[in-house]
VOFI-389367 format. One line per field, with one value per residue: residue number from 1; residue in three letters; chain; z, y, x negated of N, C-alpha, C, O in turn. Coordinates in nm, 3 decimals, decimal comma. Layout:
N
pos (NUM ...)
code (ALA ...)
unit (A ...)
n.w (Z ...)
n.v (Y ...)
n.u (X ...)
ca.w (Z ...)
ca.v (Y ...)
ca.u (X ...)
c.w (Z ...)
c.v (Y ...)
c.u (X ...)
o.w (Z ...)
o.v (Y ...)
o.u (X ...)
***
This chain:
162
pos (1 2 3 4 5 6 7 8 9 10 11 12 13 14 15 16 17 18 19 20 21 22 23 24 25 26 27 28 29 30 31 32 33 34 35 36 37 38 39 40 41 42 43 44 45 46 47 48 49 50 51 52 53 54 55 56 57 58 59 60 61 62 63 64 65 66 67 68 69 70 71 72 73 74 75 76 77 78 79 80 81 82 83 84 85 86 87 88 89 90 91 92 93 94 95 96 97 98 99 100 101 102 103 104 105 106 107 108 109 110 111 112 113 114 115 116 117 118 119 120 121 122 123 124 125 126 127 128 129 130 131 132 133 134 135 136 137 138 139 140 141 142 143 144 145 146 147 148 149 150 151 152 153 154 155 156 157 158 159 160 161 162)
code (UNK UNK UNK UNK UNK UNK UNK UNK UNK UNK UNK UNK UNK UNK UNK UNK UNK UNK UNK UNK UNK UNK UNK UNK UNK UNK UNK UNK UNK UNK UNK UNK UNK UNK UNK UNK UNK UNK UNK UNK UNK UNK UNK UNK UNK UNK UNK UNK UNK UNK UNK UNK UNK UNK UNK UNK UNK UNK UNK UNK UNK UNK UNK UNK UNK UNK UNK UNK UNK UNK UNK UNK UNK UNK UNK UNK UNK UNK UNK UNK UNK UNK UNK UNK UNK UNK UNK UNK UNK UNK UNK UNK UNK UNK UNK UNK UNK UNK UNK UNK UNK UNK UNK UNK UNK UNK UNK UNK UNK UNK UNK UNK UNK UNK UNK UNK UNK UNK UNK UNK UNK UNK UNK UNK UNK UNK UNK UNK UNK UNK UNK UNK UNK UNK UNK UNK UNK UNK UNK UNK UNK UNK UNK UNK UNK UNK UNK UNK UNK UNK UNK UNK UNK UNK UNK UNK UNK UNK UNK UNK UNK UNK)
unit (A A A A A A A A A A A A A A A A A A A A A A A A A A A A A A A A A A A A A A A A A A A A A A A A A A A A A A A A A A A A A A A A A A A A A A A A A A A A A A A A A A A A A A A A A A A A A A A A A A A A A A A A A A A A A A A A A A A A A A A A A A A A A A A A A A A A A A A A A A A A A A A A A A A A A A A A A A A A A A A A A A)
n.w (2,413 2,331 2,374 2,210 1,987 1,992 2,002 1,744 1,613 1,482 1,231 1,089 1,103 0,926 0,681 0,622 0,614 0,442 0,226 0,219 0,113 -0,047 -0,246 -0,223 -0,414 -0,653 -0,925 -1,317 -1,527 -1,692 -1,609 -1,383 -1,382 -1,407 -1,156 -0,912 -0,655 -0,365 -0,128 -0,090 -0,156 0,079 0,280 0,236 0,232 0,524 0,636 0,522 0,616 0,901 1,050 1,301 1,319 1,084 1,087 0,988 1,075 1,172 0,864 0,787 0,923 0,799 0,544 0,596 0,660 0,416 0,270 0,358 0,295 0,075 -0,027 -0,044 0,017 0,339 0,407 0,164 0,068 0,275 0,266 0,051 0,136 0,328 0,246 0,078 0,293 0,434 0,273 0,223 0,429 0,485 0,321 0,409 0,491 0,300 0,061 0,156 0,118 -0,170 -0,424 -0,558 -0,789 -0,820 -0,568 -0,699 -0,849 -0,750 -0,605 -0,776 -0,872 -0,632 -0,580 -0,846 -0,740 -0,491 -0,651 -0,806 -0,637 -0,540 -0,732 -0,803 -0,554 -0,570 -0,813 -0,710 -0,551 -0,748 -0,815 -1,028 -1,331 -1,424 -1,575 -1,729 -1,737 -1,463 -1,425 -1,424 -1,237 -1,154 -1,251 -1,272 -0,998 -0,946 -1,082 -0,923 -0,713 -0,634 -0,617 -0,414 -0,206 -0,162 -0,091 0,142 0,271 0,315 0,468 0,705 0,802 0,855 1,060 1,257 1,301 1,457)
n.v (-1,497 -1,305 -1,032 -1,072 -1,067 -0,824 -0,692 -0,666 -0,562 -0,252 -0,340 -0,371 -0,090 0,050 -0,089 0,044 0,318 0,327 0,275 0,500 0,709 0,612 0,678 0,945 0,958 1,182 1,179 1,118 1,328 1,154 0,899 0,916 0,973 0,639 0,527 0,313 0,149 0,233 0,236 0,148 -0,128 -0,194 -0,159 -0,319 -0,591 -0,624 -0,626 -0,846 -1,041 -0,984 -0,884 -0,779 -0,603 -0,424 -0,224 -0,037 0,213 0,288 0,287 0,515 0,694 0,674 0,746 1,039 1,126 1,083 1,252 1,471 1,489 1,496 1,739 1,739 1,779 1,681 1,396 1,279 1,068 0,886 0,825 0,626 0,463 0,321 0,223 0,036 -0,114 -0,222 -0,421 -0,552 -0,680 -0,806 -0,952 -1,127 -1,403 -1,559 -1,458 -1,520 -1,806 -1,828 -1,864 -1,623 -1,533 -1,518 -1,391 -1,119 -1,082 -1,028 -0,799 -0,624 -0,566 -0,472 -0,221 -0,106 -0,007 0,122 0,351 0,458 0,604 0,779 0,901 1,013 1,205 1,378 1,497 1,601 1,828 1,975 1,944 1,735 1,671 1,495 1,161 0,885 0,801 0,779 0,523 0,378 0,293 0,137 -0,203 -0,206 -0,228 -0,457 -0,602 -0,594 -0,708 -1,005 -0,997 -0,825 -0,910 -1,220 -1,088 -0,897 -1,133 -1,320 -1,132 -1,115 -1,315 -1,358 -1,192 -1,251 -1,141 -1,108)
n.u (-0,975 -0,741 -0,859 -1,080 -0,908 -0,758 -0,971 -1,103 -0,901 -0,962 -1,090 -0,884 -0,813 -0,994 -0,984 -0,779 -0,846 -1,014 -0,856 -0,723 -0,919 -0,981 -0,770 -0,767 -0,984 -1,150 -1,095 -1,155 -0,933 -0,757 -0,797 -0,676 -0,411 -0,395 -0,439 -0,461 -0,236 -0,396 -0,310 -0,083 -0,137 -0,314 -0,207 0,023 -0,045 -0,144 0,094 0,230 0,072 -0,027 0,216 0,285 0,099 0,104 0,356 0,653 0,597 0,366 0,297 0,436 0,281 0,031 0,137 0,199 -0,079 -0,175 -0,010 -0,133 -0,409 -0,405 -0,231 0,019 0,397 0,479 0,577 0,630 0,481 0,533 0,779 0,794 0,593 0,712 0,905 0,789 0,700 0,920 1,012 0,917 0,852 1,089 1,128 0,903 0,871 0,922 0,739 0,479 0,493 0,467 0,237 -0,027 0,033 0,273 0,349 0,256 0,388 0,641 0,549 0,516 0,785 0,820 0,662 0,723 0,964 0,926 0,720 0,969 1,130 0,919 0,892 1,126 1,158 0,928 1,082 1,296 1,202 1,020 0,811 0,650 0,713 1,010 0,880 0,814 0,546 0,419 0,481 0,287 0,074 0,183 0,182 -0,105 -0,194 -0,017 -0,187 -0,406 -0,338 -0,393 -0,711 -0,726 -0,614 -0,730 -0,999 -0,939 -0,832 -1,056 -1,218 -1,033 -1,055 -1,338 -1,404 -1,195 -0,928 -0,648)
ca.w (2,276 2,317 2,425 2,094 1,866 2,002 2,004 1,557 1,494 1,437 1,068 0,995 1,105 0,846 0,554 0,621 0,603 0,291 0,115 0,219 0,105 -0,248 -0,278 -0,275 -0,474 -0,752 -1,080 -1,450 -1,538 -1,765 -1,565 -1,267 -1,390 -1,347 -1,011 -0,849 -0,561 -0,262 0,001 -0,055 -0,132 0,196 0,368 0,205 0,270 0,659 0,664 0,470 0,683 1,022 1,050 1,413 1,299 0,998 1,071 0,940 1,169 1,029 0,708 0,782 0,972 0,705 0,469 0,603 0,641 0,262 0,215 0,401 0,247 -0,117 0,008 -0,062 0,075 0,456 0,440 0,011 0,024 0,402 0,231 -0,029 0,166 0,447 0,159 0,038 0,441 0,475 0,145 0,192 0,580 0,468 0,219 0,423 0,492 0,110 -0,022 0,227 0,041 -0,343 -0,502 -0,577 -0,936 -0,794 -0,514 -0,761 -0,967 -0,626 -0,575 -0,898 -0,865 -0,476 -0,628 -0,915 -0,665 -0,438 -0,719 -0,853 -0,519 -0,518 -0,856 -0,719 -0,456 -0,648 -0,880 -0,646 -0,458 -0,873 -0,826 -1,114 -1,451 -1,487 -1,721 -1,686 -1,722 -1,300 -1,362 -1,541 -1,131 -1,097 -1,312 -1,245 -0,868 -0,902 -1,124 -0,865 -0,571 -0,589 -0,571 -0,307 -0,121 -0,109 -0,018 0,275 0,375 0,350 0,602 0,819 0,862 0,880 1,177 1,300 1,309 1,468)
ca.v (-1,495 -1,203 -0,967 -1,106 -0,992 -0,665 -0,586 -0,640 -0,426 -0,134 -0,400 -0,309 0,037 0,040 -0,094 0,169 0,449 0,272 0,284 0,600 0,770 0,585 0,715 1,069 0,994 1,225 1,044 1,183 1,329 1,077 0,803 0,953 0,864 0,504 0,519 0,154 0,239 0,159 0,245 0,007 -0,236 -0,251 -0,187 -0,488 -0,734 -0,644 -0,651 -0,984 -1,144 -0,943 -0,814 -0,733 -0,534 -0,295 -0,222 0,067 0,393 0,238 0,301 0,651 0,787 0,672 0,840 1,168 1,159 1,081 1,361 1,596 1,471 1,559 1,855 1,728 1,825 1,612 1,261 1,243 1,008 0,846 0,730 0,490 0,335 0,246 0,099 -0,103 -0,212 -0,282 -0,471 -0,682 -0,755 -0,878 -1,098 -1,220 -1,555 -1,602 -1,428 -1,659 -1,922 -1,793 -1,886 -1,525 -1,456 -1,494 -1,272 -1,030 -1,060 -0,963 -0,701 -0,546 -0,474 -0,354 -0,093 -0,013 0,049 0,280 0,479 0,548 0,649 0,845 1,041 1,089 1,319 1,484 1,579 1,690 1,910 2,078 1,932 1,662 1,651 1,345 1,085 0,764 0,771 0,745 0,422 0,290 0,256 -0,016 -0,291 -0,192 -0,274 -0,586 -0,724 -0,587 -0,765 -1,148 -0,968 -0,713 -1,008 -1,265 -0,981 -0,893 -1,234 -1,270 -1,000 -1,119 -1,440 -1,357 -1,095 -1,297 -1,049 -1,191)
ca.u (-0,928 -0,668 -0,982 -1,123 -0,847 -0,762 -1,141 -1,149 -0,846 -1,090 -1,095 -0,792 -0,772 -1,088 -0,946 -0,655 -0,897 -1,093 -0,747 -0,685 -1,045 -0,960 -0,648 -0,759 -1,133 -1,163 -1,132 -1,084 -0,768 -0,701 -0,826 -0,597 -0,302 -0,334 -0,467 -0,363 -0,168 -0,443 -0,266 0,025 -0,175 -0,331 -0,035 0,140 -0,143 -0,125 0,263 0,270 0,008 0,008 0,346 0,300 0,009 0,156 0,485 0,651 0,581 0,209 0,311 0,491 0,206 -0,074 0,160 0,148 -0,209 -0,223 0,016 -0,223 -0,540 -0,383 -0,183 0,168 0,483 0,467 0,683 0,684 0,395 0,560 0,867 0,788 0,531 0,772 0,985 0,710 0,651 1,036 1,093 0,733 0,830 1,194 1,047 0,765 0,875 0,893 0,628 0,378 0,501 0,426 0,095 -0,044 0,070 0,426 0,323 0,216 0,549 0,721 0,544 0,516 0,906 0,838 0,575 0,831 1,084 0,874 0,718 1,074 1,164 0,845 0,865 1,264 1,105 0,877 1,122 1,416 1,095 0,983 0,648 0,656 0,845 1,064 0,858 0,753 0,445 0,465 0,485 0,123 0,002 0,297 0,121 -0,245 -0,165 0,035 -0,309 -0,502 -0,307 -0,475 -0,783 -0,729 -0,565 -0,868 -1,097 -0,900 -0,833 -1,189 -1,277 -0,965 -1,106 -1,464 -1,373 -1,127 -0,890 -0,504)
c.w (2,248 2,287 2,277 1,986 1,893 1,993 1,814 1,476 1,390 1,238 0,983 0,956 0,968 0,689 0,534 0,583 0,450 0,181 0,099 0,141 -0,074 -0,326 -0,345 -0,346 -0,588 -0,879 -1,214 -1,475 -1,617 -1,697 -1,416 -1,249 -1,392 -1,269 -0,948 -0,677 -0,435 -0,132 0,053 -0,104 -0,059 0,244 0,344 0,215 0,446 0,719 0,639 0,587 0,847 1,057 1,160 1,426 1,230 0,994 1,023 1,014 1,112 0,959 0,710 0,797 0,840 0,588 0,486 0,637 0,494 0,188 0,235 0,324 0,139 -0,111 -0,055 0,005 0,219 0,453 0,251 -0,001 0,152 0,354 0,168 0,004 0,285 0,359 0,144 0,171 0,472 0,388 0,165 0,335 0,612 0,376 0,269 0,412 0,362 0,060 0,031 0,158 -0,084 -0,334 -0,507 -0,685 -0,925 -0,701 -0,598 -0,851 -0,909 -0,624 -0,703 -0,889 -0,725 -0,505 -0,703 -0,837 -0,609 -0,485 -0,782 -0,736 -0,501 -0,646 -0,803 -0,639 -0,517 -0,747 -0,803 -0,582 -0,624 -0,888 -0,936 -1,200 -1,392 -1,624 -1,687 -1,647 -1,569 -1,283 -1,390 -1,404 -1,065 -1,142 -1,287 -1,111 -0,829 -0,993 -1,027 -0,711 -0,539 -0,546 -0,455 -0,172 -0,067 -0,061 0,109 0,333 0,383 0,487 0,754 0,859 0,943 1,043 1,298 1,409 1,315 1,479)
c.v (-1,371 -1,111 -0,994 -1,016 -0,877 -0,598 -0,563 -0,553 -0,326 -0,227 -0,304 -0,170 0,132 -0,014 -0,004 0,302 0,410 0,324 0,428 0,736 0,699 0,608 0,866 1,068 1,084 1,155 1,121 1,194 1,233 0,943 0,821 0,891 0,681 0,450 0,413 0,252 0,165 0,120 0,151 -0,119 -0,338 -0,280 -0,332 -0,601 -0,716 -0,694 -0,800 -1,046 -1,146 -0,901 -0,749 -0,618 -0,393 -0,306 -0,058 0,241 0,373 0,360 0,477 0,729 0,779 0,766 0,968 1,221 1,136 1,242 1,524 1,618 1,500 1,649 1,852 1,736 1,666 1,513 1,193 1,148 0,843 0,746 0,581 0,408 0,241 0,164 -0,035 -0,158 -0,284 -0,426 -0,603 -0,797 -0,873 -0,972 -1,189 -1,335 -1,653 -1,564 -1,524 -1,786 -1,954 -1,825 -1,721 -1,479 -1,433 -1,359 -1,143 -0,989 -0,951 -0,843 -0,585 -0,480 -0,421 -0,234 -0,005 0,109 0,206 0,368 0,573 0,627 0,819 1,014 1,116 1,156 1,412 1,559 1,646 1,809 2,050 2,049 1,856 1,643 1,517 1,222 0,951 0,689 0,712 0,646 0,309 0,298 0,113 -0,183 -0,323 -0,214 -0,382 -0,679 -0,724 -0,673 -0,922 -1,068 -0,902 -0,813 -1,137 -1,151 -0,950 -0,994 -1,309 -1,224 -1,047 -1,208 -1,451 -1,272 -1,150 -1,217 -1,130 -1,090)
c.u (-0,846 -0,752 -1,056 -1,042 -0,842 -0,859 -1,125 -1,031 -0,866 -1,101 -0,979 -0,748 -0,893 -1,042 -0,807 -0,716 -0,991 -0,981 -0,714 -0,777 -1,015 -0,857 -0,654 -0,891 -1,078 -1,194 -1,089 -0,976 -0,680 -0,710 -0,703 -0,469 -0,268 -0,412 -0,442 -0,322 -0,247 -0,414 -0,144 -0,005 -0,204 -0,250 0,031 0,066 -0,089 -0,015 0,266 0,185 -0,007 0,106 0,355 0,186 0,063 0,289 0,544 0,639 0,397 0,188 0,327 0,368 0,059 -0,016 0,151 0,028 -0,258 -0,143 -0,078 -0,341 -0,511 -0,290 -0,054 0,247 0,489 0,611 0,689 0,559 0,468 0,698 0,860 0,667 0,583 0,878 0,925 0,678 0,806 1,063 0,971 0,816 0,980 1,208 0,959 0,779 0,847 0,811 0,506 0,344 0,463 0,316 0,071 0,009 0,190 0,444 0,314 0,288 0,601 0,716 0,532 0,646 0,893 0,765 0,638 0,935 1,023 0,826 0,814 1,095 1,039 0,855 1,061 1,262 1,058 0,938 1,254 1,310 1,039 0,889 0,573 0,769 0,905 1,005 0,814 0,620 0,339 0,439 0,377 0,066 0,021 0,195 0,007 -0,258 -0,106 -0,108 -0,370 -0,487 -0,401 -0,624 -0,826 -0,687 -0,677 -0,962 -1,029 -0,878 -0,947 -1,259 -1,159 -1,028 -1,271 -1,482 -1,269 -1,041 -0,691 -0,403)
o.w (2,139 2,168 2,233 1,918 1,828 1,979 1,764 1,364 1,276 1,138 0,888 0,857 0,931 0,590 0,426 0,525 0,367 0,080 -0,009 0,114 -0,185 -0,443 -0,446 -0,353 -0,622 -0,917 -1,211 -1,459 -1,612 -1,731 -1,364 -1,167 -1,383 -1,290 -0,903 -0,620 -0,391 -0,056 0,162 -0,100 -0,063 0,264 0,419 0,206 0,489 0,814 0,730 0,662 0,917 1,158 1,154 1,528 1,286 0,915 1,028 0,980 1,030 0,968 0,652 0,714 0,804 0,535 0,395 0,648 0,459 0,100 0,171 0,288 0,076 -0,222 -0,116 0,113 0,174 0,489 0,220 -0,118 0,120 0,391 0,209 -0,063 0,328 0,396 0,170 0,163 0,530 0,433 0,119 0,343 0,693 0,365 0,218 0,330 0,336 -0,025 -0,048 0,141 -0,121 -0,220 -0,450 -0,677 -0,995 -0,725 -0,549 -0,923 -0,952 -0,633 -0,687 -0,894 -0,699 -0,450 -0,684 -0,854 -0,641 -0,430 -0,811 -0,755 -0,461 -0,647 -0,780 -0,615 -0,530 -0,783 -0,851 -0,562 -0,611 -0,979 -0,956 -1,169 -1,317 -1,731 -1,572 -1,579 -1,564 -1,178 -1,379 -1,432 -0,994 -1,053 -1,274 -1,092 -0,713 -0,973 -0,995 -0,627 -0,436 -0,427 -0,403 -0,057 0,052 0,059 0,201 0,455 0,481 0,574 0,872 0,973 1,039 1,123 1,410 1,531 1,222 1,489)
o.v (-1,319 -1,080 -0,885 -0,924 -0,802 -0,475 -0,451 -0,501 -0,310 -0,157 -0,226 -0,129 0,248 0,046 0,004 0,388 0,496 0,392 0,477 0,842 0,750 0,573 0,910 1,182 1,064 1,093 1,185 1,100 1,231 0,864 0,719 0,811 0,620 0,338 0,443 0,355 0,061 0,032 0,103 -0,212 -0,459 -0,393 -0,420 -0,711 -0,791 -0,773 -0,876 -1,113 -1,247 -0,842 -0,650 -0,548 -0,284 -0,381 0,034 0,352 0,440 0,464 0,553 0,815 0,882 0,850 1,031 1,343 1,170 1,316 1,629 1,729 1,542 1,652 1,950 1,697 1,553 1,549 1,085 1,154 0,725 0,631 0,472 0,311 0,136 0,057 -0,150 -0,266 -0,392 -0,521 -0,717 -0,918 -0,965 -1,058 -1,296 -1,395 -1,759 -1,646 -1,596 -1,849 -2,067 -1,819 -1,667 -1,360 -1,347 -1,259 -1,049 -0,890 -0,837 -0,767 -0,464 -0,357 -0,321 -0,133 0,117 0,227 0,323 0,477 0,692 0,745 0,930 1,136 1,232 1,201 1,521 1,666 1,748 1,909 2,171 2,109 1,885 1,611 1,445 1,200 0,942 0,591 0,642 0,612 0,187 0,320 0,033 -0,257 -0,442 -0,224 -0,424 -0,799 -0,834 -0,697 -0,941 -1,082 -0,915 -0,790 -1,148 -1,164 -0,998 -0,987 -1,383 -1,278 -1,022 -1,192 -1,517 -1,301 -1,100 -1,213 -1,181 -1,121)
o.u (-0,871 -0,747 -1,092 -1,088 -0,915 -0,863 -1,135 -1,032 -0,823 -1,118 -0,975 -0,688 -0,874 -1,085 -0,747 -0,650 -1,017 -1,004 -0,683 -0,722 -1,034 -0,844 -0,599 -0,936 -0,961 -1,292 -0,984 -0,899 -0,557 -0,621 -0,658 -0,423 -0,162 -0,460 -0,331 -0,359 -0,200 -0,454 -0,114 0,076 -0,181 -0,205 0,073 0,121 0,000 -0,007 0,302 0,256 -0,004 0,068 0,429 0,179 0,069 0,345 0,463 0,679 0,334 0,122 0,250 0,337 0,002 -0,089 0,095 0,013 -0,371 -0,188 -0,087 -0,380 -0,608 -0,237 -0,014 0,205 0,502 0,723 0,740 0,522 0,453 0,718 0,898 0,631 0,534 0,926 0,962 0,618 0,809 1,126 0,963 0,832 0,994 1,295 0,929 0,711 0,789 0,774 0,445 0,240 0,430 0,271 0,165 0,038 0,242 0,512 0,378 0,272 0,616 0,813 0,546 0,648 0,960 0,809 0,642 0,967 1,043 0,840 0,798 1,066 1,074 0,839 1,095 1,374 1,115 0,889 1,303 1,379 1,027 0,832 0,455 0,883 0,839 1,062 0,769 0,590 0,238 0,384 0,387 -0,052 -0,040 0,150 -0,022 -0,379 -0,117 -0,127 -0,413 -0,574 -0,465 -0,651 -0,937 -0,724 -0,703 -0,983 -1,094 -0,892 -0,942 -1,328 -1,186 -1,072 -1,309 -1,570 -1,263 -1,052 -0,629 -0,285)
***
């Protein structure tokens, strides 16, 4: 059974690179801006459900492969997804417990948080005005969580992935 799980990791290390490949797709400039945030999506499914799986050096290291893959300054993508892995993994016990739409409350302010955090980089760095608009990924990622959440627990189960 051990020999079992450690063999289907490769799932998760797969929906890490899925998130990561949709993070940087090319999409209309207008459509760009409200990008759902894929990468902490995943992330926060694994944390919530595997915790011993996505923990935050995870998170760090997927971030600076997102910062590389969209050629941003190395750790400004690394931060606010180790927020959203800290803030998920110190909630877990409670979020487990929520129905999804509550889940999806939750995380709506954990996404807030880390995109402020996020545009608070980009603007101490010169790379992004100050506007809010930053934050039209927040919403479009907490609808998208029930869904993103059966689909992966889906695939965890079907792979039987511990």
């Amino acid at each position: 059974m051990i020999q079992e799980a450690s063999r289907n990791v490769w799932v998760i290390w797969l929906s890490w690179i899925l998130a990561l490949m949709l993070s940087i797709a090319p999409m209309p400039e207008g459509m760009a801006l409200g990008r759902p945030l894929w990468l902490g999506l995943v992330i926060a499914y694994w944390a919530l459900v595997l915790p011993q799986r996505g923990g935050m050096t995870v998170a760090f290291c997927l971030g600076l492969a997102l910062d590389v893959l969209s050629g941003t300054l190395l750790g400004q993508s690394g931060l606010p997804l180790v927020l959203i892995v800290f803030l998920v993994l110190s909630l877990q016990q409670r979020l487990r417990m929520f129905p999804l739409w509550q889940q999806s409350m939750v995380l709506l302010v954990i996404f807030g948080v880390a995109q402020l955090v996020q545009l608070w980089l980009r603007t101490l760095t010169g790379n992004h005005p100050p506007t809010l608009l930053f934050l039209v990924p927040v919403p479009i990622s907490a609808l998208l969580w029930p869904w993103i959440y059966i689909a992966l627990e889906g695939v965890r189960r079907r792979f039987h992935v511990n």
